[in-house]
N, CA, C and O of each residue as an XYZ file, in Angstrom:
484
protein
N      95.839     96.299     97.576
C      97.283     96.291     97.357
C      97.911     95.134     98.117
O      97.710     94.762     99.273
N      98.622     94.715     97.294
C      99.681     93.790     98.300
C     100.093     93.565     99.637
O      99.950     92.632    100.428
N     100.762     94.913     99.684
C     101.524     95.210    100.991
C     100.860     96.636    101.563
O     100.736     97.523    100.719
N     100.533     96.854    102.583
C     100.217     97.582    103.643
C     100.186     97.730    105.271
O      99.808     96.953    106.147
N     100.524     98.534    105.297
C     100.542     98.920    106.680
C     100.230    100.050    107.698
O     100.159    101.258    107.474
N     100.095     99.522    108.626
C      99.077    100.650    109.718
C     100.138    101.648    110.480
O     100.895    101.195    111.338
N     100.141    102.601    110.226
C     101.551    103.497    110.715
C     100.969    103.596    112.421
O     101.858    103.923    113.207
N      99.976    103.416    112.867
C      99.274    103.737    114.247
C      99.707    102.353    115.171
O      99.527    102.241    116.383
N     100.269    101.428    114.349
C     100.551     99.776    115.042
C     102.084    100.025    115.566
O     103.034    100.376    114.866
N     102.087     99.730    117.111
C     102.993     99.786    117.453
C     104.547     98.499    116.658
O     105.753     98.720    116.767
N     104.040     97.555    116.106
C     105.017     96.438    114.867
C     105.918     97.652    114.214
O     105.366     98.737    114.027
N     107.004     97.511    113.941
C     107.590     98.406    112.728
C     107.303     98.483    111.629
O     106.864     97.378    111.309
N     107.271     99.342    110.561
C     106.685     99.556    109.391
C     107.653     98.736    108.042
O     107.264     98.443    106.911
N     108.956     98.532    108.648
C     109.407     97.389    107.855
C     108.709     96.099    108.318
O     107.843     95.628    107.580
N     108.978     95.555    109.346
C     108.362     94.323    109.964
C     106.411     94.130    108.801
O     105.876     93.400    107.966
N     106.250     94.908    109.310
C     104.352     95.276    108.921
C     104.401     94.671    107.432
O     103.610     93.836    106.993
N     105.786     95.410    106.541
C     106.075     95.144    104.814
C     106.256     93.905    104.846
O     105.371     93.297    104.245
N     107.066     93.246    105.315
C     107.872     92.029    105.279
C     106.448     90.819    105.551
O     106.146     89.852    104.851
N     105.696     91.397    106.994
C     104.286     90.457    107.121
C     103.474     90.363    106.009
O     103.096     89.293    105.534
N     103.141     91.679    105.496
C     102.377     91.633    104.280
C     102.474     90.402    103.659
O     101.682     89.460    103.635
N     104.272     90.645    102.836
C     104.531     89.567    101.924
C     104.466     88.145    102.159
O     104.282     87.363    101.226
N     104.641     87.680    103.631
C     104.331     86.586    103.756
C     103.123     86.306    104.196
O     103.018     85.149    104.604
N     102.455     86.763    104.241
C     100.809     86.375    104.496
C     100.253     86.536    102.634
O      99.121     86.154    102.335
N     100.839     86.901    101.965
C     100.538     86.941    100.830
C     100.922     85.644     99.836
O     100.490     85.318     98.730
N     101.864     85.088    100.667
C     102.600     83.885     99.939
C     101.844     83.061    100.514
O     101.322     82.307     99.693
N     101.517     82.844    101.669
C     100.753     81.900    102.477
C      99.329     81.886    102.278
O      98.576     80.985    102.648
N      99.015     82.900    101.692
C      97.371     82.724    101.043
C      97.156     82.118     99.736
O      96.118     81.676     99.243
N      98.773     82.207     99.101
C      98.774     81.864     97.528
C      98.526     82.896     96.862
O      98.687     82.807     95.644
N      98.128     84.004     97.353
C      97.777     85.880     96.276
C      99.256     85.810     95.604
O      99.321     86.404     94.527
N     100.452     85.191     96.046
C     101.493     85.554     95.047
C     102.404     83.912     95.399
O     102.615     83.200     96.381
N     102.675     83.914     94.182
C     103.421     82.215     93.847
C     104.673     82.440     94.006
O     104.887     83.640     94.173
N     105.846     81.621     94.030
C     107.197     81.547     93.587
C     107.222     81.870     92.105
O     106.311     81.394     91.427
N     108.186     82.649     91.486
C     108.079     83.185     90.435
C     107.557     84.601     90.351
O     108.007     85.400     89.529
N     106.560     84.915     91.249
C     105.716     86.654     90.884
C     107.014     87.709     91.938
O     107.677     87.678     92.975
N     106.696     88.573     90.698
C     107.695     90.031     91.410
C     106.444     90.825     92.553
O     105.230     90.995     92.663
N     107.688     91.115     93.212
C     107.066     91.963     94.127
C     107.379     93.607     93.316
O     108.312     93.829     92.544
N     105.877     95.023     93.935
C     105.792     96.113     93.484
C     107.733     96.456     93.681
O     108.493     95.970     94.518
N     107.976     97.239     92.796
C     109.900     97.748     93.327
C     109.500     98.448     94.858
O     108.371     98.672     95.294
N     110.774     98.699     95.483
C     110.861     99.417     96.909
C     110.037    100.534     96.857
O     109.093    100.675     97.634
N     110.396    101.522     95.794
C     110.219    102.868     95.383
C     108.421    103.176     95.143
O     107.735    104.119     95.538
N     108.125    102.200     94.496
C     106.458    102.310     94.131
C     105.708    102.034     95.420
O     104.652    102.624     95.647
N     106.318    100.986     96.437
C     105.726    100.908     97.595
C     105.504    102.115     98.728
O     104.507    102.467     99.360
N     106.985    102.625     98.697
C     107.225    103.675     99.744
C     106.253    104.710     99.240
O     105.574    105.336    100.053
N     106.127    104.970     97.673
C     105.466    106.184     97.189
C     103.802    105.869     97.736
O     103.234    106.537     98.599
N     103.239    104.763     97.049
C     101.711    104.120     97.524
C     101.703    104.231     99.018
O     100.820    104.951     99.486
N     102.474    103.685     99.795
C     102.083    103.769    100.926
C     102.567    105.185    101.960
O     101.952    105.436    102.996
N     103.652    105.953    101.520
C     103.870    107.151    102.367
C     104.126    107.104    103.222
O     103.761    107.658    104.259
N     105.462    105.790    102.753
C     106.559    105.980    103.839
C     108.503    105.721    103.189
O     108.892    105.827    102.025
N     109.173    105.446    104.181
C     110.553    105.729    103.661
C     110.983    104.868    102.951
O     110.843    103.716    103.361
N     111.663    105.082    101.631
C     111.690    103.684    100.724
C     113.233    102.670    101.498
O     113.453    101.521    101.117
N     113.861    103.160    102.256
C     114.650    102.565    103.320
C     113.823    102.035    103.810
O     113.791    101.060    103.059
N     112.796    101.796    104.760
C     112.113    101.030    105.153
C     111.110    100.022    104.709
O     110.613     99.177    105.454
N     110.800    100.199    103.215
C     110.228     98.598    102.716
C     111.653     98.536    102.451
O     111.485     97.318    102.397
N     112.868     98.675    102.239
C     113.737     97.608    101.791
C     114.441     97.222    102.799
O     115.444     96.544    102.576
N     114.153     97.493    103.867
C     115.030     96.840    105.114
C     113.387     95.285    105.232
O     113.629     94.147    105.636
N     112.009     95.725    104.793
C     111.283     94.836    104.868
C     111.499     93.648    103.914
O     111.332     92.459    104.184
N     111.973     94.283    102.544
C     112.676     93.112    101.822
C     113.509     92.301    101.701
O     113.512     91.201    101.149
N     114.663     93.172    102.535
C     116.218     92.382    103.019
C     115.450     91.714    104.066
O     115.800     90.545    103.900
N     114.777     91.714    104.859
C     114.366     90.622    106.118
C     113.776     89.248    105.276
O     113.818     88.034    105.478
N     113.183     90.173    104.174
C     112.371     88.172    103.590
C     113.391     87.975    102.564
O     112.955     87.091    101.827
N     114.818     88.462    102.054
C     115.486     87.743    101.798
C     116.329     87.228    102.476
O     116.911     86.370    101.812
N     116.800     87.327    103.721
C     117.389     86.727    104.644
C     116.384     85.207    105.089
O     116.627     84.033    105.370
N     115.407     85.915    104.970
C     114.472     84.547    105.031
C     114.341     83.368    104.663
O     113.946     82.311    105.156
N     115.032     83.984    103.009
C     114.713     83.224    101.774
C     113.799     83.151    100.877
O     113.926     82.715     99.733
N     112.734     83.633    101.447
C     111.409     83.971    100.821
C     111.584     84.802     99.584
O     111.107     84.415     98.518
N     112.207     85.858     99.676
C     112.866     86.315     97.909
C     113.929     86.522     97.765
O     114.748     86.638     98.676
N     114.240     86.653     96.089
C     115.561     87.048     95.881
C     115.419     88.330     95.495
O     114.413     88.771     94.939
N     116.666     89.127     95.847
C     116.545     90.220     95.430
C     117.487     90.868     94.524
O     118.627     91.045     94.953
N     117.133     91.347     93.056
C     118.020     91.371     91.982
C     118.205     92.974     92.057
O     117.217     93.686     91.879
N     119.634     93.612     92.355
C     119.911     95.006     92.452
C     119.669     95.590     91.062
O     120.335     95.298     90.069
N     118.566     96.511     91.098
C     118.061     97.135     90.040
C     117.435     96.736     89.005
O     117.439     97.082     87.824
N     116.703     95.683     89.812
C     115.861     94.414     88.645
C     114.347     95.163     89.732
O     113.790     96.260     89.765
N     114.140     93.572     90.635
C     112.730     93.125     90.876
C     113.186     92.021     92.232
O     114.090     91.186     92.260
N     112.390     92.315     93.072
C     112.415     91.063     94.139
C     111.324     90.243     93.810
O     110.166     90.585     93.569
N     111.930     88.881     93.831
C     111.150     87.530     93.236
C     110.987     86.891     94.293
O     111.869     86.656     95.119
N     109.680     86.513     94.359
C     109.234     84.994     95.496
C     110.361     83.729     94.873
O     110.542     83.225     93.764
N     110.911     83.569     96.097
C     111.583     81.863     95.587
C     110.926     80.733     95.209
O     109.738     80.745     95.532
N     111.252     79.885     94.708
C     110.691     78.654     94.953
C     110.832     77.852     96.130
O     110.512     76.672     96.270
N     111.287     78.538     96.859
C     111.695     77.380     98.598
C     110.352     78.657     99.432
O     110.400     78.573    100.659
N     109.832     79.168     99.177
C     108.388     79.659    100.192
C     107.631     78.314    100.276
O     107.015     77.544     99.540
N     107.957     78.427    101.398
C     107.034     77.434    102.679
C     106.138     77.774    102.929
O     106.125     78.351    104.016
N     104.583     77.677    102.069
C     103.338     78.129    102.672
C     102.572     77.666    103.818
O     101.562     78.249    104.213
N     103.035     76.658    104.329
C     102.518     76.156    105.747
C     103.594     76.778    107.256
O     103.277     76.938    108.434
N     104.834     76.983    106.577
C     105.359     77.967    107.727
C     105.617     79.211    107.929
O     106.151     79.871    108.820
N     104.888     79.507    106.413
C     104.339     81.084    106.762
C     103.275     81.786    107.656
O     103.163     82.754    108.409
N     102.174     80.191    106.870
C     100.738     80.878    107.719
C     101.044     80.212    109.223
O     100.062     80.297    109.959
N     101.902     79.735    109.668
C     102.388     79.578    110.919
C     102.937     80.332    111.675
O     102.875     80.501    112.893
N     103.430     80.736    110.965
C     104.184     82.325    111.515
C     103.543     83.222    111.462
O     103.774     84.010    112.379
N     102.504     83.636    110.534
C     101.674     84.926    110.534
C     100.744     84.257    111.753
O     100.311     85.147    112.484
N     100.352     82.994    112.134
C      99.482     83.175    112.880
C      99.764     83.513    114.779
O      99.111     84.052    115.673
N     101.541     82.617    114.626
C     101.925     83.244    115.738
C     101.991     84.772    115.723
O     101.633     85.253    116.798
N     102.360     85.686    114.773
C     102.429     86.807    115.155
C     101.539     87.562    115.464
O     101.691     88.576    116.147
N     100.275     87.075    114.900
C      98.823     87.662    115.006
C      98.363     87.634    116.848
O      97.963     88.454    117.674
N      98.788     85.842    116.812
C      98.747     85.777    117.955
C      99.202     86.869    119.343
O      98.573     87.465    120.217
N     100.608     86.727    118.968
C     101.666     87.612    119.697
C     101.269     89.104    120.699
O     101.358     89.468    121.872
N     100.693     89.748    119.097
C     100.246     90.626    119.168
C      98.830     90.954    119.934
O      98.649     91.901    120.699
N      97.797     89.885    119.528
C      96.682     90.025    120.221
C      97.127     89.764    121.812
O      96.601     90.404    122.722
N      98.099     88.807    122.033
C      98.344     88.774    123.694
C      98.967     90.115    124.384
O      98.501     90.492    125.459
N      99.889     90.735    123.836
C     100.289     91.776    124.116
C      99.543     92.801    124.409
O      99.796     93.478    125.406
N      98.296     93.137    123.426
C      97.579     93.939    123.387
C      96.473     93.938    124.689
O      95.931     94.879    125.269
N      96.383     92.476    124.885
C      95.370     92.163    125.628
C      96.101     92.359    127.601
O      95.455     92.169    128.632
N      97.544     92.771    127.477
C      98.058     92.797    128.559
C      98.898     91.642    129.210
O      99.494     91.666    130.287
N      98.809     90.730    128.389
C      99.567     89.016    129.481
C     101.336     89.064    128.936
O     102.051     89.551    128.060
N     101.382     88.335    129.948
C     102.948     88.326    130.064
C     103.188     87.326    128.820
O     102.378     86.798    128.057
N     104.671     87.253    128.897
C     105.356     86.205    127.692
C     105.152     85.128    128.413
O     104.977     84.088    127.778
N     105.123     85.078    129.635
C     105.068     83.453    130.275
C     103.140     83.144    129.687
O     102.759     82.210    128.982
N     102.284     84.259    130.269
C     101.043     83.795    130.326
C     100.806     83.387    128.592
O     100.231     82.425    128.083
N     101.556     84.635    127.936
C     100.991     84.016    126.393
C     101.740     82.585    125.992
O     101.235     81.911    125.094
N     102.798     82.182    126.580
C     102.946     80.842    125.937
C     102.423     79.910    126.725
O     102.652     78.783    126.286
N     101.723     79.927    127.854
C     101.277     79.078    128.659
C      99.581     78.734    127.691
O      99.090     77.638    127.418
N      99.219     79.682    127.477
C      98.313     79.784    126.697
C      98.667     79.106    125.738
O      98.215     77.988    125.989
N      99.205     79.062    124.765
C     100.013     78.050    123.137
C      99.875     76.642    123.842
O      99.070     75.803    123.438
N     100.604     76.463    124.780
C     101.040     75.025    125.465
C      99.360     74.735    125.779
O      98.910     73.713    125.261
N      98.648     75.370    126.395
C      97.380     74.761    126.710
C      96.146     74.456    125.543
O      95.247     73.615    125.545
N      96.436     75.288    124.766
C      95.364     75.578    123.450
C      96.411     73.862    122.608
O      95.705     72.872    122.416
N      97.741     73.770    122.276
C      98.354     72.529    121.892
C      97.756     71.129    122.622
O      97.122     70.216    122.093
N      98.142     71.269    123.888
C      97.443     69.893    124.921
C      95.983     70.086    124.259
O      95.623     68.992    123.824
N      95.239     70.854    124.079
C      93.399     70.350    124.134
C      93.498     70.053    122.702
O      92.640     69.232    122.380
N      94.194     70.406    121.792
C      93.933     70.436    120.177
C      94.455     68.800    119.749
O      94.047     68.189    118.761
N      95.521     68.248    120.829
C      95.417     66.690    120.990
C      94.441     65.727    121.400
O      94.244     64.534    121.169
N      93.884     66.637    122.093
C      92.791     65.492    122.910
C      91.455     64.744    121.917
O      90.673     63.946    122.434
């Protein structure tokens, strides 16, 4: 499926929807032009509140990443940025693995800044 999420992940379960879709745009699994499943089919598949994939959809249309047609279909735009998606999914991946792993916000960006300096060298 498209979109999924881990109800046991401390991320929010909108946030989790909203990642889906852009790690999905950023892989190319869905183009500018493809509809996303409606709110309703998601919340039902996944077994959770259909308020909450659409607060995940209003976040990637605030984004820009889709439009969203009231009582149509949410559409990938044509302005998805697939290089600052998978940039963003990878900081968040990141994020998360530092968190998990215990380091502060200073140690995890000290980490970015140091992993940047060697990836110049």
């Amino acid at each position: 499926m498209l979109i999924t999420v881990n109800p046991s992940s401390a991320q929010p379960l909108a946030d989790q929807v909203a990642g889906s879709v852009r790690n999905a745009v950023a892989s190319g699994q869905v183009t500018p032009g493809d509809k996303l499943p409606s709110a309703r089919n998601v919340a039902a598949s996944l077994g959770i509140n259909l308020h909450t994939v659409l607060r995940g959809y209003q976040q990637l249309r605030d984004e820009g990443l889709v439009e969203l047609r009231r009582g149509r279909a949410a559409v990938i735009t044509g302005t998805a940025d697939a290089f600052r998606l998978r940039l963003v999914a990878a900081a968040e991946e990141y994020a998360r693995a530092a968190l998990q792993a215990g380091a502060s916000d200073e140690e995890a960006i000290a980490a970015v800044w140091q992993a940047l300096l060697n990836a110049r060298e």
